[in-house]
C-alpha positions, 0 to 999 in steps of 0.5 A: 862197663865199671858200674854195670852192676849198679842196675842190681841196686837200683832200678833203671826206670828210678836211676835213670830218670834221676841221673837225667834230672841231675843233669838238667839241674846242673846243666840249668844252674850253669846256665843261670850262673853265666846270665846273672854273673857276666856283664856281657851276656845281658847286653848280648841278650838285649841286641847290644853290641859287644865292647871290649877295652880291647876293642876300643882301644885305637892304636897308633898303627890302625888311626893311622891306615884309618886317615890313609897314611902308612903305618909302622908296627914292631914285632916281637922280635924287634923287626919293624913291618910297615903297612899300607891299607889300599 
């Protein structure tokens, strides 16, 4: 252990309670950061559903499984692939 001689400066019944409330007070404030800083977590904490521009975003290759048509899609690399939801 680096620091075991610390113990010889400060006593394990204050440093120990100490280094622990430390780290409940740091552990609390991060905790509140993201419930007062993030737009998502409270309507995750109400029930609502997450919603992302992402997510509400359609692109053509899903409307068009969605009406039952086949879909093409282009990969990366150029290659096309056609899907077909059954």
């Amino acid at each position: 252990m680096n620091n075991a001689k610390i113990w010889l400066v400060v006593k394990p019944n204050v440093g120990l309670p100490f280094f622990l409330g430390a780290v409940t007070v740091i552990a609390i404030s991060v905790h509140l950061a993201v419930m007062e800083y993030t737009v998502w977590y409270s309507a995750y904490w109400n029930g609502s559903a997450a919603t992302t521009e992402a997510a509400a975003v359609q692109t053509p290759a899903i409307r068009d499984l969605a009406s039952g048509q086949p879909a093409t899609i282009v990969m990366p690399d150029g290659r096309t692939a056609q899907l077909v939801y059954k």
